[in-house]
Backbone and ligand atoms as CSV (ligand in chain L), in Angstrom:
chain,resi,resn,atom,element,x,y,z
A,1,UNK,N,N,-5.257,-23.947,-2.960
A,1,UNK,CA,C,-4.506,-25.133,-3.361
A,1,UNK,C,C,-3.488,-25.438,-2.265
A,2,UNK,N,N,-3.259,-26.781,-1.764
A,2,UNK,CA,C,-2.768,-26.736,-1.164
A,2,UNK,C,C,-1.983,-27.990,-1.299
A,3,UNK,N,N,-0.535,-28.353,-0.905
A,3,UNK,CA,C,0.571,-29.418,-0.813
A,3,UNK,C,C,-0.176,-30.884,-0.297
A,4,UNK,N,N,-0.277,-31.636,-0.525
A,4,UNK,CA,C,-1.059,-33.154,-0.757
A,4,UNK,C,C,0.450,-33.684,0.793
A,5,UNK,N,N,1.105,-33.360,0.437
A,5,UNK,CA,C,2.627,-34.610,1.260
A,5,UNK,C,C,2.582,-33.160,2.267
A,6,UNK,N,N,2.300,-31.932,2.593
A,6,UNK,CA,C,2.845,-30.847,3.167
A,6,UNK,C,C,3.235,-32.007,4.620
A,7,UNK,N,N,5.023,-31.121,4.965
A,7,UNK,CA,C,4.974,-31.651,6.403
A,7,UNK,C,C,3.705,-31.272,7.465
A,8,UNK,N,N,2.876,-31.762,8.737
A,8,UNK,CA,C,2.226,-31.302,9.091
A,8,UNK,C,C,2.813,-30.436,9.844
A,9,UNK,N,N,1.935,-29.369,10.813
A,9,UNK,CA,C,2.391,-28.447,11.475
A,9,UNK,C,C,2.801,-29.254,13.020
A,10,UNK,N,N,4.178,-28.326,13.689
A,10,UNK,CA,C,4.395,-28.562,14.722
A,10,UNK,C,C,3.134,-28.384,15.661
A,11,UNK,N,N,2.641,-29.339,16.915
A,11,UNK,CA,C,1.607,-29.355,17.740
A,11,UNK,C,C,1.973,-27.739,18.279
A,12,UNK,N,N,0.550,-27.066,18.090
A,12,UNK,CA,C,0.352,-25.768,19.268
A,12,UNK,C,C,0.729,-24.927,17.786
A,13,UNK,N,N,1.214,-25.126,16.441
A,13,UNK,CA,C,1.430,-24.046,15.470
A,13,UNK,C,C,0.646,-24.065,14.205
A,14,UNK,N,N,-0.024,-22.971,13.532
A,14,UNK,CA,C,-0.895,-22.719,12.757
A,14,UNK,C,C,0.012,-23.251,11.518
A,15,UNK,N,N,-0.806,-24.154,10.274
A,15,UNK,CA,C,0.208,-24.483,9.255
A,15,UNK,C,C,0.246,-23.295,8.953
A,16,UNK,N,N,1.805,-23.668,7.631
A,16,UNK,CA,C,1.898,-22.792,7.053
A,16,UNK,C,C,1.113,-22.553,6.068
A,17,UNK,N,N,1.275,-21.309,5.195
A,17,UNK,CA,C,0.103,-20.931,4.228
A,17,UNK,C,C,0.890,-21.417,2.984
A,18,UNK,N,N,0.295,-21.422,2.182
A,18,UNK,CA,C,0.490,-21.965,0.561
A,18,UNK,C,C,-0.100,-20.556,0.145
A,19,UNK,N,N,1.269,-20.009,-0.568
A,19,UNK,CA,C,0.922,-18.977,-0.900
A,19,UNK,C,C,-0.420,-18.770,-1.808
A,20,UNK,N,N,-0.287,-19.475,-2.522
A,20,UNK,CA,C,-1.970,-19.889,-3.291
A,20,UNK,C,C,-2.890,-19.517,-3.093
A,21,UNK,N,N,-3.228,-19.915,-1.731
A,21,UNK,CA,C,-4.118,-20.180,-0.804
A,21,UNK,C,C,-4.706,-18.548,-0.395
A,22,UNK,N,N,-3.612,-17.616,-0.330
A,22,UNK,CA,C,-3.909,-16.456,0.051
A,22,UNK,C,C,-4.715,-15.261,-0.663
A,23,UNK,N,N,-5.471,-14.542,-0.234
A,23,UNK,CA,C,-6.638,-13.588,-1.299
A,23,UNK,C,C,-5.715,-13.013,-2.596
A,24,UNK,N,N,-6.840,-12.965,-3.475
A,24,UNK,CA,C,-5.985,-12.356,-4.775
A,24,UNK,C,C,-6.143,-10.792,-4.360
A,25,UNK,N,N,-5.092,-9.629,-4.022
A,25,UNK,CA,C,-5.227,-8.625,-3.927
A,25,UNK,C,C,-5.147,-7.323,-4.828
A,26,UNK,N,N,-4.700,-8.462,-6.005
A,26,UNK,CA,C,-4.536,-7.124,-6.867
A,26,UNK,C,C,-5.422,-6.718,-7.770
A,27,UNK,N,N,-6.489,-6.387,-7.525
A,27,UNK,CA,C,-7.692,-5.583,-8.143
A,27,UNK,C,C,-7.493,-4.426,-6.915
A,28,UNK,N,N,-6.902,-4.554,-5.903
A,28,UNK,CA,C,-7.165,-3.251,-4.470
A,28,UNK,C,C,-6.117,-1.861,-5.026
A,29,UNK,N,N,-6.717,-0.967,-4.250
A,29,UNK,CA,C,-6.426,-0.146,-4.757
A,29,UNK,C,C,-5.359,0.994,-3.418
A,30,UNK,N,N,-4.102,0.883,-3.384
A,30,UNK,CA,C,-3.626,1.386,-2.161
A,30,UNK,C,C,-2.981,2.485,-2.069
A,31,UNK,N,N,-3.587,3.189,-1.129
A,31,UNK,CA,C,-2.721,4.784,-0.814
A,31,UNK,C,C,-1.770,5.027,0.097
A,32,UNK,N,N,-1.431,5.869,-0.291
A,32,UNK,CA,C,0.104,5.765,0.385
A,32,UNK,C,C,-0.008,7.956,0.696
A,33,UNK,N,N,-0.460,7.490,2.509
A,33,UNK,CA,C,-0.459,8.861,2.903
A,33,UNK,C,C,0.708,9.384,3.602
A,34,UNK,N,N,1.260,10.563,3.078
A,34,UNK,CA,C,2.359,11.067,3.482
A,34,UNK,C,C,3.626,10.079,1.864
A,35,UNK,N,N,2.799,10.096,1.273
A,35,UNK,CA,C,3.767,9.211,-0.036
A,35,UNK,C,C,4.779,10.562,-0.658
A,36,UNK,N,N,4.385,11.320,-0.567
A,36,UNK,CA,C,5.660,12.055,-0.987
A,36,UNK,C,C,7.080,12.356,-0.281
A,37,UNK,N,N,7.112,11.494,0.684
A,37,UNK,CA,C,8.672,11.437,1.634
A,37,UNK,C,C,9.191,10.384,0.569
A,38,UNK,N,N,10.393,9.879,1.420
A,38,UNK,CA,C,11.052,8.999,0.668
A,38,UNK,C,C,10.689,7.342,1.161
A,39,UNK,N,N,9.901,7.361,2.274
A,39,UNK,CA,C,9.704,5.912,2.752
A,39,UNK,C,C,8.473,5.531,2.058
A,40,UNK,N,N,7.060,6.802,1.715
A,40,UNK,CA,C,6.224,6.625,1.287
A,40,UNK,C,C,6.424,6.200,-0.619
A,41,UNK,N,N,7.572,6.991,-0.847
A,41,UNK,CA,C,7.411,7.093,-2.267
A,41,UNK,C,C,8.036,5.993,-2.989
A,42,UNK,N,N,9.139,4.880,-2.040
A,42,UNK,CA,C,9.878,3.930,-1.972
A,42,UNK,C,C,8.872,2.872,-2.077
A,43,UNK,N,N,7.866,2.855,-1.134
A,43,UNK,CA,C,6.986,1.504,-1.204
A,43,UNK,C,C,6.061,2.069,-2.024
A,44,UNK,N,N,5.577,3.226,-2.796
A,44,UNK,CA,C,4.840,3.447,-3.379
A,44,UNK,C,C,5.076,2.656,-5.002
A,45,UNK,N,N,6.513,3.301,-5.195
A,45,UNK,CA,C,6.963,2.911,-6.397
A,45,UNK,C,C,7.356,1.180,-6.680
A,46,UNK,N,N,7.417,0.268,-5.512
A,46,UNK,CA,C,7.664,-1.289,-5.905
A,46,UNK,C,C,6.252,-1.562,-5.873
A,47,UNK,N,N,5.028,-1.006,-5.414
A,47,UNK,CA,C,3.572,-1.555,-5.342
A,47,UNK,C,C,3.455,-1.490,-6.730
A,48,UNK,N,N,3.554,-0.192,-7.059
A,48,UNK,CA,C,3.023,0.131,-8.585
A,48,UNK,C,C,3.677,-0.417,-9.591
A,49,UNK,N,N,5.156,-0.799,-9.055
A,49,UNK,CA,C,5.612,-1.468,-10.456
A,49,UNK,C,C,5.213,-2.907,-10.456
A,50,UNK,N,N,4.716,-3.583,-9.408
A,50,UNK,CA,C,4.543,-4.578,-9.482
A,50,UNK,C,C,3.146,-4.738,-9.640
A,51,UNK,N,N,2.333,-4.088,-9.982
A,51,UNK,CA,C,1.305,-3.897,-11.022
A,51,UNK,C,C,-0.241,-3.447,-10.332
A,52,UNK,N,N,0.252,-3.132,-9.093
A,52,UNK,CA,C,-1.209,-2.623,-7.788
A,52,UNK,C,C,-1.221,-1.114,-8.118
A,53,UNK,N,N,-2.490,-0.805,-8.331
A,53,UNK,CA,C,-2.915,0.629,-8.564
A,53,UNK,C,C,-2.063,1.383,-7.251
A,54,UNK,N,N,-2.244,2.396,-7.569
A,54,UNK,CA,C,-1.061,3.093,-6.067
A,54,UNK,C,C,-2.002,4.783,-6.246
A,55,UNK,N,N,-2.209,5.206,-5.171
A,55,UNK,CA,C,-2.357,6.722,-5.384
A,55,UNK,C,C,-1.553,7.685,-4.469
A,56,UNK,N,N,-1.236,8.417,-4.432
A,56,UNK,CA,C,-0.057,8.608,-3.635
A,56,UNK,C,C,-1.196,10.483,-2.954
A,57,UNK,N,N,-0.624,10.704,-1.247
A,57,UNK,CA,C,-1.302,11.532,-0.716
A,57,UNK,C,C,-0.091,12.180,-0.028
A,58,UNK,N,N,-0.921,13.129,-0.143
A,58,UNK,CA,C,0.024,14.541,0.391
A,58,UNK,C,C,-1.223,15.345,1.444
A,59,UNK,N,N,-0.152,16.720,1.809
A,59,UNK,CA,C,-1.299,17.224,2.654
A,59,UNK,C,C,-1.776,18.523,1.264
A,60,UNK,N,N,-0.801,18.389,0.182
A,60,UNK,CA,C,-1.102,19.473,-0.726
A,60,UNK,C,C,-1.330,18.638,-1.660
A,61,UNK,N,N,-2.316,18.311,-2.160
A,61,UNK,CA,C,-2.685,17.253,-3.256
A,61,UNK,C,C,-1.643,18.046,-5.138
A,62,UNK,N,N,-0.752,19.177,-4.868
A,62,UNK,CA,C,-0.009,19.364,-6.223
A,62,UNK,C,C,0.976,18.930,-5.634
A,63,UNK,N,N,1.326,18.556,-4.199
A,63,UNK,CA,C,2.666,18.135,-4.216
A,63,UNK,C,C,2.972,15.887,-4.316
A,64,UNK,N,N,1.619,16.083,-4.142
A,64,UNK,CA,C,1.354,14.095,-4.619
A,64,UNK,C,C,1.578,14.070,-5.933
A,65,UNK,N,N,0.344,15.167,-6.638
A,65,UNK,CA,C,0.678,15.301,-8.044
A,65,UNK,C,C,2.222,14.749,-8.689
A,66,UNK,N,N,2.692,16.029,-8.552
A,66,UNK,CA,C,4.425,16.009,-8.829
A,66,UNK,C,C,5.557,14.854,-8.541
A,67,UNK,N,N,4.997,13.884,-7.302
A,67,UNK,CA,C,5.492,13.015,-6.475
A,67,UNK,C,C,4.824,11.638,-7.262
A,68,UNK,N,N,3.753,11.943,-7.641
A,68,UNK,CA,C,3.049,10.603,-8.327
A,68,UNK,C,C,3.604,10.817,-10.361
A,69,UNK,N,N,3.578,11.922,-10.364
A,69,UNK,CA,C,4.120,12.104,-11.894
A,69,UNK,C,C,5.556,11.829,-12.513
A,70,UNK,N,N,6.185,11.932,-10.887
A,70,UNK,CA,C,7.731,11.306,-10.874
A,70,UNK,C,C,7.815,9.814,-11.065
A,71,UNK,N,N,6.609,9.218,-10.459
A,71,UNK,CA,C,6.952,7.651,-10.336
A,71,UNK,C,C,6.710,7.229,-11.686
A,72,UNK,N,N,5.572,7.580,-11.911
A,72,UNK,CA,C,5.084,7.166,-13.264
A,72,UNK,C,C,4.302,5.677,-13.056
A,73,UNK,N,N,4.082,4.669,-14.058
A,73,UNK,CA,C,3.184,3.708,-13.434
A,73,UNK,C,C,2.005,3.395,-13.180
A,74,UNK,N,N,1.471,5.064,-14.018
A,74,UNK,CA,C,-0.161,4.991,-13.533
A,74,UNK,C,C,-0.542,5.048,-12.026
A,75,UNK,N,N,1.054,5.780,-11.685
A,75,UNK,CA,C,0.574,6.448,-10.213
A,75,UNK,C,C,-0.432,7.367,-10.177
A,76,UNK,N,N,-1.113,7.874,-8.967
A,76,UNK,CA,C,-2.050,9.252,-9.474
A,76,UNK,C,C,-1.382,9.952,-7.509
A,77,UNK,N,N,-1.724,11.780,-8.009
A,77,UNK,CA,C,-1.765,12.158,-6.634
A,77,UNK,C,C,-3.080,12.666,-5.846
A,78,UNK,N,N,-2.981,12.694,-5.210
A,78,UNK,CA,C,-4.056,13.510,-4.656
A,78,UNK,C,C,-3.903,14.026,-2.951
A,79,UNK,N,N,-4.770,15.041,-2.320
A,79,UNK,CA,C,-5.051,15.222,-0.964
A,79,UNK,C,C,-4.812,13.850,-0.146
A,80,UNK,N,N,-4.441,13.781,0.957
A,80,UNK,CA,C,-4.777,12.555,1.871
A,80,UNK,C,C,-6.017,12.280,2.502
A,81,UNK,N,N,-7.087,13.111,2.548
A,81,UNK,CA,C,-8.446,12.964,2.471
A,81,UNK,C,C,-8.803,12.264,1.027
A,82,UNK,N,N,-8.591,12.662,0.104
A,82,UNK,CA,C,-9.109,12.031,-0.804
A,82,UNK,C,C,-8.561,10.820,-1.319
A,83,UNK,N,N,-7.348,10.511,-0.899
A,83,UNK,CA,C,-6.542,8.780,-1.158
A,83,UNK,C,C,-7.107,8.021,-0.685
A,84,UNK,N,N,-7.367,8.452,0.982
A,84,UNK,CA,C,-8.138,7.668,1.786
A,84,UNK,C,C,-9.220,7.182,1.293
A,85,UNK,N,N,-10.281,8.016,0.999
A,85,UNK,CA,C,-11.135,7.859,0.134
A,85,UNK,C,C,-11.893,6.776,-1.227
A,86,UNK,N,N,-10.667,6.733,-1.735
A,86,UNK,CA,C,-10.120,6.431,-2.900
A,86,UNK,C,C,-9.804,4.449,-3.096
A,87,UNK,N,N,-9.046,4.264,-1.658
A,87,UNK,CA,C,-7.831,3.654,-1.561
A,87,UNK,C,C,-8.828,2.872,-0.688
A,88,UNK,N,N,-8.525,1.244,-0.929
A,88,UNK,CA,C,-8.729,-0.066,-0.555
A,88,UNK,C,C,-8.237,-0.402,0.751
A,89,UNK,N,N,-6.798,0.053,0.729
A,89,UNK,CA,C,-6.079,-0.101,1.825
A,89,UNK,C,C,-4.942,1.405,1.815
A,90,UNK,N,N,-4.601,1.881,2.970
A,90,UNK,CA,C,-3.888,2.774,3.173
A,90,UNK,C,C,-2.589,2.439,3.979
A,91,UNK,N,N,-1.598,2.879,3.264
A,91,UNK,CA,C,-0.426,2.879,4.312
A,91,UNK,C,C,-0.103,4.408,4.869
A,92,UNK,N,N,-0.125,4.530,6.165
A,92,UNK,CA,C,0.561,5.751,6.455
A,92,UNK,C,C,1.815,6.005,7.101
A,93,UNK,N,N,2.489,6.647,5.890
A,93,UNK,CA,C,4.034,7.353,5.866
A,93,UNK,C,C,4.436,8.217,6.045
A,94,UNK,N,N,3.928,9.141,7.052
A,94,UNK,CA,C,4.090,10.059,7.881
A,94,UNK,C,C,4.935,9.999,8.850
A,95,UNK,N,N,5.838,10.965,9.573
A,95,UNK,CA,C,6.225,11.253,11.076
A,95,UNK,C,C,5.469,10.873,12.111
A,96,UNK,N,N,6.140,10.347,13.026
A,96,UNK,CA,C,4.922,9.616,14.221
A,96,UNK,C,C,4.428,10.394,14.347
A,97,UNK,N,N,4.745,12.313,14.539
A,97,UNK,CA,C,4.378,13.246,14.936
A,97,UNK,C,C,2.382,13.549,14.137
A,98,UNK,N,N,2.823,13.054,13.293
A,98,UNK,CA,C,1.978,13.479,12.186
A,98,UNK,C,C,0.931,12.747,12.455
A,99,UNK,N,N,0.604,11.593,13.176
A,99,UNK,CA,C,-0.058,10.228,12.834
A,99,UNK,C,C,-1.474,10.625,13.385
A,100,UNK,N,N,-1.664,11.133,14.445
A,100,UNK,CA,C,-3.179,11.605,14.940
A,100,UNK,C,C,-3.867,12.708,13.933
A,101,UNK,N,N,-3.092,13.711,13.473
A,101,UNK,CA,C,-4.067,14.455,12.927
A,101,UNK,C,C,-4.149,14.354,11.742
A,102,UNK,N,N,-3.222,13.441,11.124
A,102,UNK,CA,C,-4.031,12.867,10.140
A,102,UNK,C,C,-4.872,11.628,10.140
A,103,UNK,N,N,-4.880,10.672,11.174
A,103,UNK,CA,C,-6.144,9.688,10.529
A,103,UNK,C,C,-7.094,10.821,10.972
A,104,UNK,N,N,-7.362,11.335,12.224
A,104,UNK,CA,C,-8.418,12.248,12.238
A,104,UNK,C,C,-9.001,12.633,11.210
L,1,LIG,N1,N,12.802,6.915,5.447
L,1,LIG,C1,C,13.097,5.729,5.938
L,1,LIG,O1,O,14.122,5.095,5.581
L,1,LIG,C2,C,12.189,5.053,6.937
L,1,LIG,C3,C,12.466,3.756,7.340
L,1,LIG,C4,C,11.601,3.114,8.231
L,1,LIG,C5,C,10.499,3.773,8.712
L,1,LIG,N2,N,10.254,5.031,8.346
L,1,LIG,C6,C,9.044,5.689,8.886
L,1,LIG,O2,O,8.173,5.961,7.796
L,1,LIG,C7,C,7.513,7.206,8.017
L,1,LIG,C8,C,7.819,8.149,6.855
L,1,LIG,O3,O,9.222,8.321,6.725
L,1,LIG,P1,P,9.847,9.407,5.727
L,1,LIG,O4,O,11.312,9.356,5.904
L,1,LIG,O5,O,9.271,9.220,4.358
L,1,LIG,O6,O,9.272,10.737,6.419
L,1,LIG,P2,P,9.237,12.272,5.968
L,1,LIG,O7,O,9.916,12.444,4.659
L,1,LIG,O8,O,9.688,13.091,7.116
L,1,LIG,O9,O,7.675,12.487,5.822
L,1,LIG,C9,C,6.907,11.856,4.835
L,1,LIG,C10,C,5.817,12.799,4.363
L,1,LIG,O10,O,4.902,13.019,5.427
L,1,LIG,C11,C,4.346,14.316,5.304
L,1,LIG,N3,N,4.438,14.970,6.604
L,1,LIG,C12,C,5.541,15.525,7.206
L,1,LIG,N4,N,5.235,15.989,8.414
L,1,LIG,C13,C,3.912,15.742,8.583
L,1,LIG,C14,C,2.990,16.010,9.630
L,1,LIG,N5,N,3.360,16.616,10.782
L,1,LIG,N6,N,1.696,15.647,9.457
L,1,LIG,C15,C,1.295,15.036,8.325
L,1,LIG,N7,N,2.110,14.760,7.293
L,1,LIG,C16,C,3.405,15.107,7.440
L,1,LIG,C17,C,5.136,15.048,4.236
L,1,LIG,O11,O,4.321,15.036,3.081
L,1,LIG,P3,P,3.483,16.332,2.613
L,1,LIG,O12,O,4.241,17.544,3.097
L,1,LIG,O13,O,3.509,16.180,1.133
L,1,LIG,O14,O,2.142,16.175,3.230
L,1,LIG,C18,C,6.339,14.173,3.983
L,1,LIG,O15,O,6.768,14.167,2.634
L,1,LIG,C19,C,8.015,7.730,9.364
L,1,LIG,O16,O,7.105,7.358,10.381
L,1,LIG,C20,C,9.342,7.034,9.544
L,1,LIG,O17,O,9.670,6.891,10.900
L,1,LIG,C21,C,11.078,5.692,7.453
């Protein structure tokens, strides 16, 4: 759907989007690896309350557990192999340090 009067776009700039217009995403299902820190468990918990399945990954799938049982929400935990898995889209919330051997 889109604005009938929208101003047009400045020459050389992509219009803007109508939010409308944009994919419905919430049937997806998103993991959140390294979700048991506080940056992971922060965006974990506004996804899920705002009504997107969330699974939350650890490298010890009882410590997602515990981390996903805190949020509540119909969070779930699991391994970060298996979120991945799992999960539509992944955010990873890890230490830069961390970042190779886990997508590996
Ligand atoms: N916190 C913030 O305010 C903030 C703001 C902006 C950006 N960030 C960025 O967001 C990312 C996460 O931040 P955070 O503060 O939540 O980090 P964190 O608490 O240090 O780490 C998040 C989780 O990553 C896992 N992890 C730790 N070291 C790892 C390693 N070497 N390999 C794989 N997994 C490891 C741990 O989960 P398990 O032990 O359960 O596996 C930990 O709970 C970082 O890249 C940070 O720079 C953070």
């Amino acid at each position: 759907m889109s604005t009938p009067d929208a101003t047009p776009p400045a020459p050389g700039k992509a219009p803007a989007k109508d939010p409308w217009d944009l994919p419905d995403v919430s049937g997806l299902v998103v993991g959140v690896l390294g979700g048991t820190g506080p940056q992971g468990k922060g965006l974990a918990h506004r996804l899920a309350r705002a009504g997107q399945k969330v699974i939350i990954g650890s490298r010890a799938a009882e410590r997602a557990r515990a981390a996903a049982e805190e949020l509540g929400y119909g969070v779930e935990g699991a391994d970060n192999a298996e979120t991945a898995r799992r999960s539509d889209i992944v955010i990873v919330a890890v230490p830069w340090d961390g970042h190779g051997k886990t997508l590996e």
